[in-house]
N, C-alpha and C positions, 0 to 999 in steps of 0.2 A: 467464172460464174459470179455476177453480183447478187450480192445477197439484200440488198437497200442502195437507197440512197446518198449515204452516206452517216457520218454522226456530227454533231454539234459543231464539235470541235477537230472535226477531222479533216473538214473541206475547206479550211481559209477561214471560217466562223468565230476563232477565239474570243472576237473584241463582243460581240454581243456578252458572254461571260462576263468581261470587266464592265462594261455598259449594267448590266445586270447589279453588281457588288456593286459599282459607283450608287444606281439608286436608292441600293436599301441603305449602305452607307448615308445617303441624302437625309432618309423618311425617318430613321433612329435620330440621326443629330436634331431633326426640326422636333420630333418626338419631346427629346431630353432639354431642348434647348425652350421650348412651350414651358415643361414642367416647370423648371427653374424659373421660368419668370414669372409665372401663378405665385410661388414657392414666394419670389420676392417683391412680388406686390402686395402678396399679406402680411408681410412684416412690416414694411412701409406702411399701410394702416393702422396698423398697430402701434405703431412708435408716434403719428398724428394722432392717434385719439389718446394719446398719454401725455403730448407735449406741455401740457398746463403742467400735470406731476415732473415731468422731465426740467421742468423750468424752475417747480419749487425744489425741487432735488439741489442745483443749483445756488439759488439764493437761501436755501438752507444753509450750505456749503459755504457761500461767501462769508456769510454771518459768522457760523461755526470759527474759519477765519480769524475774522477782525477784518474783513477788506471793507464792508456795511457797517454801521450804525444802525442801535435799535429802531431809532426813528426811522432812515432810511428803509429799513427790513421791512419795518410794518406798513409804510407806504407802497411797497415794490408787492408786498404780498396781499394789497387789496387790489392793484391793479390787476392782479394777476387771478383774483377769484372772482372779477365780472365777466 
């Protein structure tokens, strides 16, 4: 007596199963793999609208140093406030 057609996975079917896991595996990685590049293209912003402070940070440091001259420092740091 049959009772159906058979199941999913009972008649030679398996591979749709993996086909199946393959996709969601796909949709999570493009998912996580979006977020993180959101994630690191606002840092990257971030670190451009700083780069004037990121530069006197820098030529602070140089000075601090001894590698600049006052003169030099105070030159390099009006370049750098226009």
């Amino acid at each position: 007596m049959m009772w159906g057609y058979g199941t999913l996975y009972g008649n030679g079917s398996w591979w749709i199963g993996l086909v199946m896991m393959a996709v969601h595996i796909l949709f999570w990685g493009f998912i996580i793999w979006f977020g993180v590049s959101l994630f690191n293209r606002s840092g990257r912003r971030s670190k451009l609208a700083n780069g004037g402070n990121e530069a006197m940070e820098i030529l602070r440091e140089r000075y601090a140093k001894g590698e600049i001259d006052t003169e030099e420092f105070n030159r390099r740091k009006e370049v750098l406030a226009k």
